[in-house]
C-alpha positions as CSV (number, residue, x, y, z in Angstrom):
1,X,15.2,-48.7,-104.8
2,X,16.8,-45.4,-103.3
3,X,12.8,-44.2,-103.7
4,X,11.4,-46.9,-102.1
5,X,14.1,-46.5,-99.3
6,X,13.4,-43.0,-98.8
7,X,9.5,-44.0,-98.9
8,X,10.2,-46.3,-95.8
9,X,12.4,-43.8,-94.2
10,X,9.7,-41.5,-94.3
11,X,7.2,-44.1,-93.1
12,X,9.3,-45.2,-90.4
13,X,9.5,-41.1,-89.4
14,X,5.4,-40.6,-89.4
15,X,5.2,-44.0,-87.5
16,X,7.5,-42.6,-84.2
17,X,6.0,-39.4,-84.4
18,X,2.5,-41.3,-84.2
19,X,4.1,-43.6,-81.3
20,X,5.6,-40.3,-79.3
21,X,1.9,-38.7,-79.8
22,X,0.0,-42.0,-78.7
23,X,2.9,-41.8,-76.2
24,X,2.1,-38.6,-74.6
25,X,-2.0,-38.5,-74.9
26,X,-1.6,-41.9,-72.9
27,X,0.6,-40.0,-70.3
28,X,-1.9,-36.7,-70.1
29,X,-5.0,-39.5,-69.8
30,X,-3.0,-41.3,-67.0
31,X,-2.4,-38.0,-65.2
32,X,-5.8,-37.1,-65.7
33,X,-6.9,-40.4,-63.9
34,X,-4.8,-40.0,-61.2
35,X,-5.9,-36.3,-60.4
36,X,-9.7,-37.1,-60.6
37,X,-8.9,-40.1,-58.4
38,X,-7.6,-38.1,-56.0
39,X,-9.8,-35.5,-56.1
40,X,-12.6,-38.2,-55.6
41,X,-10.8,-39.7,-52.9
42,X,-10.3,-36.4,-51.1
43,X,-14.0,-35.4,-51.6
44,X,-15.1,-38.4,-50.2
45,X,-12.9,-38.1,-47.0
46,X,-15.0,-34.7,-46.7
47,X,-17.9,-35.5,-47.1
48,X,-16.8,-38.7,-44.0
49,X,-15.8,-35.8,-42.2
50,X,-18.6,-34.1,-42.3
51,X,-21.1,-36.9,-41.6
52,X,-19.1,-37.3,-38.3
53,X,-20.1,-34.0,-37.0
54,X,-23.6,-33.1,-35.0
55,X,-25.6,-30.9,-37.4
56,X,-24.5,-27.0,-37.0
57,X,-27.1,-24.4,-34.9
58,X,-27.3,-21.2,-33.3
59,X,-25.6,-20.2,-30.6
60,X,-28.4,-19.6,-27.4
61,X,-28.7,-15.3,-26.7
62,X,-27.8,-14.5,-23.3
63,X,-29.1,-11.8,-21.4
64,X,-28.4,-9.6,-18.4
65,X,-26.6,-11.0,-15.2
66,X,-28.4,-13.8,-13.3
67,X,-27.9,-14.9,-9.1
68,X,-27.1,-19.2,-9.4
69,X,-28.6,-21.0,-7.1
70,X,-27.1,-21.4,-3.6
71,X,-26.1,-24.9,-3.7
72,X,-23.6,-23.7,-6.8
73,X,-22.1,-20.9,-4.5
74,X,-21.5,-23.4,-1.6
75,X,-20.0,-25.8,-3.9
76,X,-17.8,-23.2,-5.2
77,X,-17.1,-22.7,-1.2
78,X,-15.9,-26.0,-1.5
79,X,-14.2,-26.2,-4.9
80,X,-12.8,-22.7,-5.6
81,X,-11.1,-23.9,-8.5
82,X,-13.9,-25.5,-10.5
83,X,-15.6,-21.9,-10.6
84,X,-13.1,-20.2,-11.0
85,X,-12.7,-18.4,-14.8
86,X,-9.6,-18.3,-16.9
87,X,-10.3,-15.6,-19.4
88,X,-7.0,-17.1,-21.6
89,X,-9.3,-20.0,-22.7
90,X,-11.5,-19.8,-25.5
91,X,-15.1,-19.2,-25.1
92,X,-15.8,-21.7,-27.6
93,X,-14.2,-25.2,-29.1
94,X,-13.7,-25.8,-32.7
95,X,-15.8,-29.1,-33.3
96,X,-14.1,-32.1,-34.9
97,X,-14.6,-35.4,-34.7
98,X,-12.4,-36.0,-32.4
99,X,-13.8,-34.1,-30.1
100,X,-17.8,-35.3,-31.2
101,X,-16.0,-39.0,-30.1
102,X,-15.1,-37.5,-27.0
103,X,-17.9,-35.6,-25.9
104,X,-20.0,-38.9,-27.1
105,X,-18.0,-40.9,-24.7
106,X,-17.7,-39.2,-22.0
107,X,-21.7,-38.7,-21.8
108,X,-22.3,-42.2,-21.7
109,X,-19.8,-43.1,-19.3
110,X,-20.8,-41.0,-16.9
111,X,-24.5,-41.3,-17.6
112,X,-23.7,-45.8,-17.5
113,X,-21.6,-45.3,-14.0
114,X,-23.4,-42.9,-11.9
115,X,-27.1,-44.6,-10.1
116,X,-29.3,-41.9,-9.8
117,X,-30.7,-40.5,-6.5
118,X,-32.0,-37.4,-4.9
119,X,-29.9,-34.6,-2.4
120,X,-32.8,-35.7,0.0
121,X,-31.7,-39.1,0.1
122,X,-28.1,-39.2,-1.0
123,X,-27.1,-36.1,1.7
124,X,-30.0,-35.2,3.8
125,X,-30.6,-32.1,2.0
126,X,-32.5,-30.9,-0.7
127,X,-30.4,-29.5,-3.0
128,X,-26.0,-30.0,-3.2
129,X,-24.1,-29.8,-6.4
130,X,-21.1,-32.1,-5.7
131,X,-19.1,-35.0,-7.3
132,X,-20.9,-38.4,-7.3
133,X,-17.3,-39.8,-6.2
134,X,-19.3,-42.4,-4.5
135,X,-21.3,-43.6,-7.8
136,X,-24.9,-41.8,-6.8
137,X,-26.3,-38.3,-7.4
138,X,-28.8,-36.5,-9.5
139,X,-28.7,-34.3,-12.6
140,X,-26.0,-31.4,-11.7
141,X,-23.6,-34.2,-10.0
142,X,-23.7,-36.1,-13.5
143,X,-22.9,-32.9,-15.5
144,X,-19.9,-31.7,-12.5
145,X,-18.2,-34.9,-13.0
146,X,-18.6,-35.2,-17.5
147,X,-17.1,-31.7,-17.0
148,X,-14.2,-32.5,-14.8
149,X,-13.5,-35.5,-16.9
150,X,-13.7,-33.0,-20.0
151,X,-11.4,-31.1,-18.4
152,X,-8.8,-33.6,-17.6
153,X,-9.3,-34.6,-21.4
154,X,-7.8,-31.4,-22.7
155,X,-10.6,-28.9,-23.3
156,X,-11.4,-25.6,-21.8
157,X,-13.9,-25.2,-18.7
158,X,-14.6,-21.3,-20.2
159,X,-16.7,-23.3,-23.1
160,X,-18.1,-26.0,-20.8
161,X,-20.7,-24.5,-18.4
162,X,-23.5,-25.8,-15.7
163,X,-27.0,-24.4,-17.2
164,X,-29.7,-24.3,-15.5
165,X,-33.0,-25.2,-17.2
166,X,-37.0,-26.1,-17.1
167,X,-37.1,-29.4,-18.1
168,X,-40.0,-31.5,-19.7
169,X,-42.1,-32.3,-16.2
170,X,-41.8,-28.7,-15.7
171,X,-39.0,-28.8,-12.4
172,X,-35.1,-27.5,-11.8
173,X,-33.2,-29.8,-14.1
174,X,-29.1,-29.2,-14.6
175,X,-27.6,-29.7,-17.6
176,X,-23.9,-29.2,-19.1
177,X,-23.5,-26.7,-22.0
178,X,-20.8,-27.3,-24.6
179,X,-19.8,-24.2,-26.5
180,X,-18.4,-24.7,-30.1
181,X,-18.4,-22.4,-33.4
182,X,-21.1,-25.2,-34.7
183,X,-23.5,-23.9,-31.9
184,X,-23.9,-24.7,-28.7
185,X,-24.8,-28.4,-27.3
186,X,-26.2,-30.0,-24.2
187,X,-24.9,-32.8,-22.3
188,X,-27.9,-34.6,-20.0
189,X,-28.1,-37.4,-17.7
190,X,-31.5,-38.4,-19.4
191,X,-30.4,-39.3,-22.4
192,X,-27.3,-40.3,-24.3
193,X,-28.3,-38.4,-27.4
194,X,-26.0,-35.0,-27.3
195,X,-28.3,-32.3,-28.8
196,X,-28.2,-29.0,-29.9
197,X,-29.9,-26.6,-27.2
198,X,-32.9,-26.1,-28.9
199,X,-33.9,-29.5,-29.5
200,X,-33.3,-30.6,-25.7
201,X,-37.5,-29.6,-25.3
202,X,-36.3,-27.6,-21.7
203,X,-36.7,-23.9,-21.0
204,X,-33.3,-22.3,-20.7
205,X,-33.1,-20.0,-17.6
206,X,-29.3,-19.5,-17.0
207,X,-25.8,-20.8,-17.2
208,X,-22.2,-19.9,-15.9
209,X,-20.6,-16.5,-17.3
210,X,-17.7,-16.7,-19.0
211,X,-16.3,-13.6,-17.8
212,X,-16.3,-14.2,-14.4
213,X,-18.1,-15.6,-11.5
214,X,-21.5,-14.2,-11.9
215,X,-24.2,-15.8,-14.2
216,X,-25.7,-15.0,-17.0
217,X,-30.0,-14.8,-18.1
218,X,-31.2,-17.2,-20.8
219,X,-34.4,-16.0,-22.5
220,X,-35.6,-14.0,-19.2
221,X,-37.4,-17.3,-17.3
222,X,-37.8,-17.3,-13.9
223,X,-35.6,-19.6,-11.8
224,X,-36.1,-22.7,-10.1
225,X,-35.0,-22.5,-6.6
226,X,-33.1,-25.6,-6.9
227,X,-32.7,-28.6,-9.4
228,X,-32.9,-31.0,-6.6
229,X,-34.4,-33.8,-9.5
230,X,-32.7,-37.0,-10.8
């Protein structure tokens, strides 16, 4: 009897240490779980991130110093403060989503809200870069008002600057160009797509320093006297 006790004690003995074994490879497999969940979870949130931003270029070269065109130096006549540079700002913005939703929006607001229509007609001249407060204006009126709004939204005006450009019927065009460390991107009133400089299709001739007033050469193109074009 005593035997067969001792033979049940001992069975009894093996059959925790099985349960506290089962125990703890159930615990190390749940833990397990829970870490590649996680880790699944959190790649998947990258790779959303990720798909959310514009594919990454290169930044456009600059070149020497460049004269804008006069209707830019009488509108910063009239608006001092819209020219004016303010070296503590960054040169570029860190691209997030939040700011791709921004830039997205503001684009097509802007490019929904304003009517299009010549300096000729809209102010009797042939070329003035002003604020379509009154709903009309052509390309650089579009791209003054997406910046101010940009401004007013938060973001630097060192890293949003007025370019100047060739565009696809071969006249003046203005167009806005958004620096950021994932390249640099254009905001048009012809379309509502937000591309990457070099897939715009226009000649790049010059755009707003960053280090002061004066200009600065893209690619070494001649300039258009004026980008009096819708």
């Amino acid at each position: 009897m005593r035997a067969l006790m001792d033979g049940l004690g001992r069975a009894s003995h093996v059959d925790r240490q099985g349960l506290l074994m089962r125990g703890a490879r159930a615990a190390q497999l749940g833990l397990l779980g829970t870490l590649l969940l996680i880790g699944g979870a959190t790649a998947q949130g990258q790779t959303q991130t990720l798909a959310a931003l514009p594919d990454a270029s290169a930044a456009i070269e600059r070149g020497g110093s460049a004269k804008p065109v006069s209707a830019w130096t009488d509108f910063c006549n009239r608006y001092p403060a819209e020219c004016a540079v303010n070296t503590s700002e960054p040169t570029t913005l860190t691209m997030t989503p939040a700011l791709w939703r921004t830039l997205t929006a503001v684009n097509r607001r802007v490019n929904g809200r304003i009517r299009p229509m010549i300096d000729q007609d809209h102010w009797g001249v042939v070329d003035r870069w002003d604020f379509p407060d009154d709903g009309q204006g052509d390309c650089e009126d579009y791209q003054l008002l997406k910046r101010r709004m940009l401004v007013e939204r938060g973001l630097a005006r060192r890293a949003l600057r007025m370019t100047v450009v060739i565009d696809e019927i071969g006249e003046g065009h203005a167009v806005l160009m958004v620096r950021t460390d994932r390249g640099d991107y254009i905001l048009d009133n012809k379309t509502n797509a937000i591309l990457p400089w070099q897939r715009t299709g226009y000649t790049y001739v010059k755009r707003e320093g960053q280090d002061g007033l004066a200009w600065v050469s893209l690619n070494g193109v001649a300039s258009p006297i004026t980008t009096a074009n819708r």
